[in-house]
N, C-alpha and C positions, 0 to 999 in steps of 0.2 A: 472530558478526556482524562487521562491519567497524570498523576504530575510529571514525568518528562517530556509531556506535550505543551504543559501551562508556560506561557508566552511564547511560543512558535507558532505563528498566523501564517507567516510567509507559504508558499508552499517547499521551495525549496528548503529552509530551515527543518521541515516536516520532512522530508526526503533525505536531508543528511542526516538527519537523527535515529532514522530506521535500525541500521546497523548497530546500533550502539542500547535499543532498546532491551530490556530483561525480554524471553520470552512470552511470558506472562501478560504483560502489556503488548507486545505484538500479537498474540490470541485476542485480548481486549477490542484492539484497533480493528483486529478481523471479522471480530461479531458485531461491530458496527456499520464494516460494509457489506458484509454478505451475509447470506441465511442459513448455510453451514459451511464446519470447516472440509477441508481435504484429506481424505484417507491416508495420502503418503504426506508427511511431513519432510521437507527440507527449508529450513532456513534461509536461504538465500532466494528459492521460490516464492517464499512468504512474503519477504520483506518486495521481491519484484513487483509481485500481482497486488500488493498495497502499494507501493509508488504508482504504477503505472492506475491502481482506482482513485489516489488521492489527485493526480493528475488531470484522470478524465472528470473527476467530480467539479475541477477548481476551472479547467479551460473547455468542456465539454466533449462530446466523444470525437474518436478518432473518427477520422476519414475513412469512407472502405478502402481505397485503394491504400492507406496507411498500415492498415490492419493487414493485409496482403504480403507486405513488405515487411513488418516487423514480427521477431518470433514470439511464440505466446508461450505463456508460462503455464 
């Protein structure tokens, strides 16, 4: 990972730090969980759709009826 991830294991610490990442390494982080990026770019989208994958990767996937209920990015 990039160095403002080096010693952030926790997930949460990984989730507060989003915000505060250069874009650059938010790209980084994104080509690590998916296969390409997004046509539209927004910030706050980005940093969503990596919390909610660094999430399902650390506690595994959502429930369907979870997925139901929650808005997607």
């Amino acid at each position: 990972m990039t160095d403002s991830w080096k010693g952030k294991s926790s997930i949460a610490a990984q989730l507060a730090a989003l915000p505060n990442l250069p874009m650059g390494e938010l790209w980084a982080l994104w080509d690590q969980h998916f296969p390409r990026r997004p046509l539209r770019v927004v910030r706050r989208s980005l940093e969503g759709r990596l919390a909610y994958r660094l999430q399902e990767k650390a506690r595994g996937v959502c429930l369907p009826m979870s997925k139901r209920i929650l808005p997607t990015a």
